[in-house]
C-alpha positions in Angstrom: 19.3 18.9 -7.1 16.5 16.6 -7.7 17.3 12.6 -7.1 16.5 12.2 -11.4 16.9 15.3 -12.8 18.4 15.1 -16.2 16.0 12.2 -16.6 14.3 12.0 -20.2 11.3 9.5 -19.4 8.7 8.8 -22.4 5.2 7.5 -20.8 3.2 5.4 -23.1 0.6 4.6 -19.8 -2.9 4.7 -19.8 -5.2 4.3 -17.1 -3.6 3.8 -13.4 -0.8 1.5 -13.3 1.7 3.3 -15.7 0.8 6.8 -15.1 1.4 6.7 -11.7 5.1 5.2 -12.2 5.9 7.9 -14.1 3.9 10.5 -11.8 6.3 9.5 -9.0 9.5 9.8 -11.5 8.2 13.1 -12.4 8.2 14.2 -8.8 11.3 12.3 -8.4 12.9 15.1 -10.7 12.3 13.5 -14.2 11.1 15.0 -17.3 8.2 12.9 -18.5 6.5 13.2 -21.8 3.4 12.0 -22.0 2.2 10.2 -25.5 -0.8 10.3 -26.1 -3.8 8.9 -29.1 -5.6 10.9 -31.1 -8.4 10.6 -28.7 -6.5 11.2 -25.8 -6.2 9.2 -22.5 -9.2 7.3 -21.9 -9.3 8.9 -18.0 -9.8 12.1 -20.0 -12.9 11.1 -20.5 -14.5 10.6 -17.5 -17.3 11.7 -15.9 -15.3 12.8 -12.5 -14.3 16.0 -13.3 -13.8 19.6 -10.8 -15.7 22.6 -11.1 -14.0 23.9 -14.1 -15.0 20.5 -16.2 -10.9 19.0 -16.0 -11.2 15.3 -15.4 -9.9 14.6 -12.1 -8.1 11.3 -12.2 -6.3 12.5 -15.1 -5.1 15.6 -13.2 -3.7 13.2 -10.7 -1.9 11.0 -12.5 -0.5 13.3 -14.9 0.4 16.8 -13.8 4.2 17.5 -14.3 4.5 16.0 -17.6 5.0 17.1 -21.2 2.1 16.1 -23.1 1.9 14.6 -26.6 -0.5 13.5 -29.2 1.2 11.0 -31.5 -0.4 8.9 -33.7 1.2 5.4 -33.1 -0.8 3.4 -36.1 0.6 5.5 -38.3 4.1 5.2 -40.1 5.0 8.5 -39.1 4.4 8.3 -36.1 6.2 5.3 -35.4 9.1 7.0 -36.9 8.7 10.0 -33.8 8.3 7.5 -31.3 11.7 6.1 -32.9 13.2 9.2 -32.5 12.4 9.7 -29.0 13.7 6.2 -27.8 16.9 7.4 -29.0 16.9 10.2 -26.9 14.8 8.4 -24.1 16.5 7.1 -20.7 13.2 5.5 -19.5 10.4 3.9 -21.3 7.3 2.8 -20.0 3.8 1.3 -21.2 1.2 -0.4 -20.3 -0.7 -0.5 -23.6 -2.6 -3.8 -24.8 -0.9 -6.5 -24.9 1.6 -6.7 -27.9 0.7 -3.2 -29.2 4.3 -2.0 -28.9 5.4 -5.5 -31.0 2.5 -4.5 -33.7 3.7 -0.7 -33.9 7.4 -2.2 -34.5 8.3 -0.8 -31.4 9.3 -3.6 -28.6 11.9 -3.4 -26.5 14.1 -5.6 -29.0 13.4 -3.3 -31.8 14.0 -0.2 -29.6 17.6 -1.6 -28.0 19.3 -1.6 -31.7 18.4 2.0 -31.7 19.2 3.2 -27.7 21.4 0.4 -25.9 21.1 2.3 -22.9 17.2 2.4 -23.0 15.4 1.0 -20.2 11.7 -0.1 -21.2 9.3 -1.0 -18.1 6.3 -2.8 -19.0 3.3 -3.2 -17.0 1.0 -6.4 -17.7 -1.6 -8.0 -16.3 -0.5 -11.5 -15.7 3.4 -11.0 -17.4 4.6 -12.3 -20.4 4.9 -15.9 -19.2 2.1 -18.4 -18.0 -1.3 -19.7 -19.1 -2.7 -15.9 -18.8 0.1 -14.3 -20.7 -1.1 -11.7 -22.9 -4.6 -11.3 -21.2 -5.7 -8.0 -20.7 -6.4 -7.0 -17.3 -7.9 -4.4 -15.2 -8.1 -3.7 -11.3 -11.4 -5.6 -10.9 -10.8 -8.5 -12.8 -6.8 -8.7 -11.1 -8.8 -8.6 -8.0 -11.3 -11.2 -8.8 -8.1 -13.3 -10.4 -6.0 -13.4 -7.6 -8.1 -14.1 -4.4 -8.0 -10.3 -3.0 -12.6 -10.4 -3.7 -12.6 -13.5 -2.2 -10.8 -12.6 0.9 -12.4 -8.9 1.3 -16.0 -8.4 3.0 -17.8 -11.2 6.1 -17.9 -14.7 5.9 -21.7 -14.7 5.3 -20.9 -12.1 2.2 -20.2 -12.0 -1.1 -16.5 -11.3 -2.2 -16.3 -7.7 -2.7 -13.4 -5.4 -4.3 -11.1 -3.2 -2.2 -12.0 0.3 -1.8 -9.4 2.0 -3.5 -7.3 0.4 -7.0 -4.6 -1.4 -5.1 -3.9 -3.6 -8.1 -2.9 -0.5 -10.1 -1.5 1.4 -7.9 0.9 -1.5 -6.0 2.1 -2.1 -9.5 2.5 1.4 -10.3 4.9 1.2 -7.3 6.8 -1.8 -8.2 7.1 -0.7 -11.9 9.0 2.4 -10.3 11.4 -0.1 -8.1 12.1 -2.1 -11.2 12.6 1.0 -13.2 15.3 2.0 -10.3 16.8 -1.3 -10.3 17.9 -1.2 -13.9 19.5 2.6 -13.4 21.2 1.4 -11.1 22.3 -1.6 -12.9 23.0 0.5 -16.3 25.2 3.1 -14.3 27.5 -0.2 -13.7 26.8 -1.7 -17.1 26.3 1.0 -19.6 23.4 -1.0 -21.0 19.3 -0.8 -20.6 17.1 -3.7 -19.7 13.7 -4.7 -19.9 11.7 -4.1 -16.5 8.5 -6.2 -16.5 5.8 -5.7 -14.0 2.1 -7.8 -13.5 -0.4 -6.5 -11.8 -0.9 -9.9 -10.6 2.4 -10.8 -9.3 2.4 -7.3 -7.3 -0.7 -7.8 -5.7 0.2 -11.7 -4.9 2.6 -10.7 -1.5 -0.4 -9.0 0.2 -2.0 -12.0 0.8 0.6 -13.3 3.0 -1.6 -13.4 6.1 -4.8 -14.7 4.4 -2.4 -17.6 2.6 -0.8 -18.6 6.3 -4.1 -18.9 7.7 -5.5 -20.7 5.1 -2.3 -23.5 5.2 -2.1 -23.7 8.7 -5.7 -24.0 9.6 -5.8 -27.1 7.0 -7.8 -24.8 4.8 -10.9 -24.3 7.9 -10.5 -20.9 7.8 -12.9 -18.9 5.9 -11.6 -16.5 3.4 -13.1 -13.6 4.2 -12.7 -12.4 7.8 -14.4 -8.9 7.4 -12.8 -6.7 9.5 -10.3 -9.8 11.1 -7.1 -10.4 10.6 -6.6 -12.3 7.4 -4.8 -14.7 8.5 -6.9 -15.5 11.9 -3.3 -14.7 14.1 -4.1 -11.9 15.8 -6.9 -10.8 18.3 -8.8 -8.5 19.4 -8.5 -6.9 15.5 -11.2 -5.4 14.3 -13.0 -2.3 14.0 -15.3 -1.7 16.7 -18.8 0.4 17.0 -18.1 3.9 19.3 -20.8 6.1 20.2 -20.1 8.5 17.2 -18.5 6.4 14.6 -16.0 3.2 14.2 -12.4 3.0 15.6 -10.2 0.1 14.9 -7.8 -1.4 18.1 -5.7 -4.5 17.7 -3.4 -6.1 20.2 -0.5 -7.5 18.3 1.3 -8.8 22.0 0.0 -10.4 24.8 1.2 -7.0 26.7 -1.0 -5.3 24.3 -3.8 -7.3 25.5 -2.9 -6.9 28.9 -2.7 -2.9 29.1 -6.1 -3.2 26.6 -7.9 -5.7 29.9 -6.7 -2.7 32.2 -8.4 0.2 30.4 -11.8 -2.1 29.7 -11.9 -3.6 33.2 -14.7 -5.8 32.5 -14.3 -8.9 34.7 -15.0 -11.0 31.8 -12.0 -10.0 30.1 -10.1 -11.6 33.0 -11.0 -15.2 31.5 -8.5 -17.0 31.5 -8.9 -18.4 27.7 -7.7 -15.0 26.3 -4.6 -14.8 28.6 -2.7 -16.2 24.9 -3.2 -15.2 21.5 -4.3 -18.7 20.9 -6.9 -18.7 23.2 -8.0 -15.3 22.0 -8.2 -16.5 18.5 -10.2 -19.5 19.2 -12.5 -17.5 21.4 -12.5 -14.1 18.9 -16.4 -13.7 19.0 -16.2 -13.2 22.8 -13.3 -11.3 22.6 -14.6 -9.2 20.4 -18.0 -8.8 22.2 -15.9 -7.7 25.2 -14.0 -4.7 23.5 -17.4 -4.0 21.8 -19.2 -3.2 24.6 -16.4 -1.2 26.4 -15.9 1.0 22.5 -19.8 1.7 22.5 -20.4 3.4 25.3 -17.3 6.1 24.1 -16.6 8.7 21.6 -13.8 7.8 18.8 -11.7 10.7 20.5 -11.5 9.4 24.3 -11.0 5.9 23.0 -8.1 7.2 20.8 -6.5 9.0 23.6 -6.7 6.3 26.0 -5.7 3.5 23.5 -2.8 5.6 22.5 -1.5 6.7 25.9 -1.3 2.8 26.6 0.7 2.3 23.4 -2.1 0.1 22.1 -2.2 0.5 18.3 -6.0 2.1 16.9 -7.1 4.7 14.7 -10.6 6.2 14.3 -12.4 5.0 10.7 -12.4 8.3 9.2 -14.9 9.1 6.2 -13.5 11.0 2.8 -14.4 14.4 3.6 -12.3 13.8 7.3 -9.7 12.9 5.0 -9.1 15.8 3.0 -9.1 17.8 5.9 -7.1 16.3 8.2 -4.5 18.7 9.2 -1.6 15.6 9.1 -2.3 14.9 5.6 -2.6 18.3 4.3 1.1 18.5 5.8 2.1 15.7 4.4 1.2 17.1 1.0 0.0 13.6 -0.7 -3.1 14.4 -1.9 -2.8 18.2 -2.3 -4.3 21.4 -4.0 -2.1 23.6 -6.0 -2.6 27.1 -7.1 -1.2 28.5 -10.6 -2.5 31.6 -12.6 -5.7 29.6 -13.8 -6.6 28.6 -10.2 -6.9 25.9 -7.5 -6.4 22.5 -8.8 -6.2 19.4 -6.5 -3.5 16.5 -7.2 -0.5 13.8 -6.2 2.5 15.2 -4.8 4.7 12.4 -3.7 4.9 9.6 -0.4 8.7 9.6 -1.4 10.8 11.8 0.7 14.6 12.0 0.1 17.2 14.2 2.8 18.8 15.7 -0.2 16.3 15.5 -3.1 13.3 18.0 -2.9 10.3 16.9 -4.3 9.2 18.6 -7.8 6.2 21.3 -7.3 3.5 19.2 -9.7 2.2 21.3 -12.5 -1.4 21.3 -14.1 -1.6 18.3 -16.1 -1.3 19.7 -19.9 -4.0 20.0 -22.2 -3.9 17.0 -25.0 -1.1 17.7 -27.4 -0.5 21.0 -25.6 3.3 20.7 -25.9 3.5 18.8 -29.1 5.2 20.8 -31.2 8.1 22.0 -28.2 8.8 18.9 -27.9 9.3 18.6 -31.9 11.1 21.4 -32.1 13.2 21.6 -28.6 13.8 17.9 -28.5 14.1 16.1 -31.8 14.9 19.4 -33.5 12.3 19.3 -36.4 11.7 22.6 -38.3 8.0 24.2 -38.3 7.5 23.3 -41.9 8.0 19.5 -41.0 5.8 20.1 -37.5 3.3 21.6 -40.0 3.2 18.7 -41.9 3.0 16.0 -39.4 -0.1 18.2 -37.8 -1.5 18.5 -41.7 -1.1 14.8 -42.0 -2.9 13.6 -38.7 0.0 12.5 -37.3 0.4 14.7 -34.3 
């Protein structure tokens, strides 16, 4: 069986953050019904979309759930999203802050209804603090909490991370909390609310950019480029090969030592870089050393070399090496599916379980496309009242 089957999970996400907490419960063996607006999920409407016009970050982040169009502003269907907290296990949203208060539907409204209901709630700064309330994005998280000012090269400006690890880090600890507070109900018999900032999430990562910066007295600079973060470690960097980048670190002073071997460039045999101290006082010369001896190699023979000395490196790979590299096509990650319309690329799951396959994802549903099942199979409304609601604007 699957690790939450039997699970009844409502998702009230938009963008990133919720929609991939729920993505990974859905894999996880939970049935997830989406809610959605009128107008749908704003990733709908994207301009990213495959060959057959479907918007691609939606597919991601939502295929193997139920979807729904409910109108939340309106009485009705407040009184549907009622009904489906009763029946819920899980709840999670990250809507503006205080829509679910507005729409009479916070957690303290929802608990008199379903005791056992779990609601996770993912913020931007929490419910506490001077930025309670604010609403928040990856950018401006990453702009908020030091991770642009620490990312690019000392002479640069701050720049954002490549990918959205705001969203995505809380995505993954609104899933632990949501976990958590099973847990805790199958002890207790009662729910919880689970709240989750993108800002707190994010916070832990800067653990080696926050040590150097206390322990240098606040000398070092912020952003290190390619550097460790914290200025603790060297060589650590990515390094210029005849056909591309590679990135070697030495983590030891054995590291170091098997890494002088393979260079053997007498200037690597200075004694200044014997300790990681003196490397990291001298890192421009270090670096220079490992530069010259990367250059004059292709990213393959350094990587074999490097690896057969048990020195930790990887080749910097572009996007299209990504998708086609044979260990994450294994892996399954980021995948392409085939149903009876087609080919369609999307998540599978980075949680693996001994005794809990992974759900096969399904094509993301069509908005509304399973409206009225979920009507009429879940809250047991007849076809006249589905008629109704759909007559009304409601669904």
């Amino acid at each position: 069986m699957n690790a939450l089957e039997g699970l009844k999970v409502i998702d009230l996400g938009q963008f990133y953050m919720a929609p991939y907490c729920t993505m990974l419960l859905a894999r996880l063996g939970a049935d997830v019904i989406k809610i959605e607006s009128p107008q749908g999920d704003p990733y709908r409407r994207l301009p990213t979309v495959d060959e057959q016009g479907n918007p691609l970050q939606f597919n991601f982040l939502n295929s193997g759930k139920r979807t729904m169009r409910l109108d939340l502003k309106r009485d009705e269907g407040q009184e549907i999203m009622r009904e489906l907290a009763r029946w819920a296990d899980v709840l999670v949203q990250n809507l503006s802050p205080g829509a679910m208060d507005r729409f009479g539907l916070g957690y303290e409204d929802l608990r008199k209804i379903n005791p056992r209901l779990i609601m996770a709630s993912g913020t931007g700064f929490g419910s506490f603090g001077p930025h309670a309330g604010e609403p928040a994005m990856d950018l401006t998280v990453q702009a908020r909490t030091a991770v642009m000012s620490t990312t690019g090269f000392p002479d640069g400006s701050p720049v954002r991370t490549g990918p959205s690890v705001v969203d995505f880090m809380g995505g993954t600890h609104l899933v632990a909390g949501v976990l958590a507070a099973l847990v805790q109900r199958g002890q207790t018999g009662r729910g919880q609310h689970v709240e989750v900032s993108l800002q707190d999430s994010i916070l832990p990562s800067l653990t080696s950019n926050i040590a150097g910066f206390l322990s240098s007295g606040g000398t070092i600079p912020e952003r290190t480029g390619n550097r460790h973060g914290g200025g603790a470690v060297t060589p650590y960097n990515a390094y210029p090969a005849q056909d591309g980048w590679i990135t070697v670190l030495c983590p030891t002073d054995a590291h170091w030592r098997r890494l002088r071997e393979l260079i053997a460039d007498p200037a690597a045999e200075d004694p200044r870089f014997d300790d990681m101290h003196g490397r990291c006082l001298h890192h421009v010369d270090v670096d220079a050393i490992v530069e010259r001896w990367t250059s004059l190699h292709t990213k393959s023979a350094l990587e074999v070399w490097l690896k057969d000395a048990k020195i930790p490196c990887a080749a910097v790979v572009t996007l299209p090496e990504l998708l086609e590299d044979p260990h994450v096509r294994e892996r399954r990650v980021v995948r392409t599916v085939t149903d009876d319309l087609g080919d369609f690329m999307t998540l599978g799951s980075p949680l693996f379980l001994s005794e809990s396959p992974t759900v096969e994802p399904t094509r993301a549903g069509g908005l509304g496309q399973h409206t009225d099942q979920i009507l009429s199979d879940d809250l047991g409304l007849s076809p006249h009242e589905i008629a109704d609601l759909h007559n009304a604007g409601v669904i």
